[in-house]
C-alpha positions as protocol buffer text, in pm:
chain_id: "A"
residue {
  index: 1
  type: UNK
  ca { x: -911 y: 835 z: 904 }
}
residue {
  index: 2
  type: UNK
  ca { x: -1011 y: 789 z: 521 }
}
residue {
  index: 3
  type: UNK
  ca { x: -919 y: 511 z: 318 }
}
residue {
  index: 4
  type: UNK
  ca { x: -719 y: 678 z: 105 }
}
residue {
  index: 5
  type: UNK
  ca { x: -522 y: 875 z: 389 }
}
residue {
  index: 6
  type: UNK
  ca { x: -438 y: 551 z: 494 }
}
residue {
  index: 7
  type: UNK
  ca { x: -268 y: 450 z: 210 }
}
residue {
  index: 8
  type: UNK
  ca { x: -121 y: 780 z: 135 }
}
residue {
  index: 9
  type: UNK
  ca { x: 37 y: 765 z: 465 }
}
residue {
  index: 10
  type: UNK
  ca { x: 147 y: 409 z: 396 }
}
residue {
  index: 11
  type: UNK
  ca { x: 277 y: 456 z: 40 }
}
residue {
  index: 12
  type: UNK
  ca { x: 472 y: 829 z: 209 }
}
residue {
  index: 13
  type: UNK
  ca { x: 644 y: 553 z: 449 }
}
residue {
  index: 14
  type: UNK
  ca { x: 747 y: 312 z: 155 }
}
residue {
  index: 15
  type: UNK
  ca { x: 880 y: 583 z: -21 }
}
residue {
  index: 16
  type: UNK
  ca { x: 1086 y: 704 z: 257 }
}
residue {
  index: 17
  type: UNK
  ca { x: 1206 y: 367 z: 319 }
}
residue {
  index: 18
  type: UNK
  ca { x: 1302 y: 329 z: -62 }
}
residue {
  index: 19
  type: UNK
  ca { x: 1482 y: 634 z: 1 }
}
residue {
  index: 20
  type: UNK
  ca { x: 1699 y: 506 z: 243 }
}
residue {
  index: 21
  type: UNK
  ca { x: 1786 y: 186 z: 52 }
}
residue {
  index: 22
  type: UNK
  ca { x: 1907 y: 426 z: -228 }
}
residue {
  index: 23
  type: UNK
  ca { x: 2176 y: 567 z: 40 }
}
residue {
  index: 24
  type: UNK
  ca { x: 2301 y: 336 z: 214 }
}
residue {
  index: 25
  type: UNK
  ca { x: 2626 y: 140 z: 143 }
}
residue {
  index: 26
  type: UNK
  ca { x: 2575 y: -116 z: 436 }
}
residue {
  index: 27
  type: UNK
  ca { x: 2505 y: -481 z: 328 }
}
residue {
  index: 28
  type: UNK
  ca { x: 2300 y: -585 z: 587 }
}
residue {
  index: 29
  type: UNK
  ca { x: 2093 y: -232 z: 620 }
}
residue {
  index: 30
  type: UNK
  ca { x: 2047 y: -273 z: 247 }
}
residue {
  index: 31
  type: UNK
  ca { x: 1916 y: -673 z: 335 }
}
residue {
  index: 32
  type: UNK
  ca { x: 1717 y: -531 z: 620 }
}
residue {
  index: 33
  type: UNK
  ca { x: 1582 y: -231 z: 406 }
}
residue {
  index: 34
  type: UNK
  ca { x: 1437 y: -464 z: 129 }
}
residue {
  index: 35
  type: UNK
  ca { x: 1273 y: -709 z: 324 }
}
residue {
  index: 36
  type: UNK
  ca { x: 1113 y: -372 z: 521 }
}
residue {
  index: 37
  type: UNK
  ca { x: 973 y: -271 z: 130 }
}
residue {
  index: 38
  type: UNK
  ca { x: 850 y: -599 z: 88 }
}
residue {
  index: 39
  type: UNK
  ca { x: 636 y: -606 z: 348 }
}
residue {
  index: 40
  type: UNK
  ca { x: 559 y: -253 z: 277 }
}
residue {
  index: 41
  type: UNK
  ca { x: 420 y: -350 z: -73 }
}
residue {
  index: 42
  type: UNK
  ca { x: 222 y: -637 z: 18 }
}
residue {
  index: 43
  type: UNK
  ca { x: 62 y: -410 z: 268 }
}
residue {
  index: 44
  type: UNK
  ca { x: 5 y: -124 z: 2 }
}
residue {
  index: 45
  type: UNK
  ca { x: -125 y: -448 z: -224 }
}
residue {
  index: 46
  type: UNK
  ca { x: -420 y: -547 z: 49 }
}
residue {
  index: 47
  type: UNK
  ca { x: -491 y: -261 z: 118 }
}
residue {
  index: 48
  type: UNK
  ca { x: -545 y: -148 z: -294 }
}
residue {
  index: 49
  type: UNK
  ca { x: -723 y: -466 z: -338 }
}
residue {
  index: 50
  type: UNK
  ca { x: -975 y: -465 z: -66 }
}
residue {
  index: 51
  type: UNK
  ca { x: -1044 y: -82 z: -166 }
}
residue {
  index: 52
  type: UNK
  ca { x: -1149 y: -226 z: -513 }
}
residue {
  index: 53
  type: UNK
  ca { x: -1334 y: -541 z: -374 }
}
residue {
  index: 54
  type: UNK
  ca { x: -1542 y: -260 z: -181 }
}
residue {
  index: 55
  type: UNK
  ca { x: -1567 y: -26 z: -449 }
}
residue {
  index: 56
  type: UNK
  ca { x: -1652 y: -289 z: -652 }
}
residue {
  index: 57
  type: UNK
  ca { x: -1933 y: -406 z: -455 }
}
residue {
  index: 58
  type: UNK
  ca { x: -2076 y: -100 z: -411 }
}
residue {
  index: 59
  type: UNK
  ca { x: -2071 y: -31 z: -762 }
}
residue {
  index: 60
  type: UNK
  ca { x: -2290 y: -376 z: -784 }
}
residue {
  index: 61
  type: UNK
  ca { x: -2498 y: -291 z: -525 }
}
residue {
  index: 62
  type: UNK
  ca { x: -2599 y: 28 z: -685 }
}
residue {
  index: 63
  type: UNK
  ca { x: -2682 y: -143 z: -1033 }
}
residue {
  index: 64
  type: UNK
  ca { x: -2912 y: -324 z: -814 }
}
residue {
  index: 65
  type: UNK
  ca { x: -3056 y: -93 z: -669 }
}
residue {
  index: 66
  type: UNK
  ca { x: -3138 y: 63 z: -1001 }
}
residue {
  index: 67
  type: UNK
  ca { x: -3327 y: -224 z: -1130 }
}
C-alpha cells in the first residue's frame, strides 16, 4: 500500500468521524467523538511530516548526486 493511499484512507476515516460529530446531539458521543479526531489529526500530522522528511531527503540526496 502507497504512501499516499495510506493517508487517503486515513484522512476518508477522519472525515467520516467529523461527520458524525456534526450529527450527534449526545454529550458524551460528542466528548468521545473529539478526542477520536484528535488522535486522528495527530496521526494525519506524522504521517504528512515524515512524507516530507523523506521527500525531503530524497530531494537532497539527488542534488548530491548531481554534483
Amino acid at each position: 500500500m502507497t504512501m499516499t493511499k495510506v493517508f487517503d484512507d486515513a484522512y476518508a476515516k477522519y472525515l467520516t468521524s467529523l461527520a458524525k460529530l456534526d450529527t450527534t446531539h449526545d454529550i458524551s458521543e460528542k466528548n468521545r467523538l473529539f478526542r477520536q479526531l484528535t488522535e486522528q489529526l495527530s496521526e494525519l500530522e506524522g504521517r504528512i511530516n515524515n512524507g516530507e522528511t523523506t521527500a525531503s531527503e530524497q530531494d537532497s540526496c539527488d542534488d548530491s548526486e548531481l554534483s
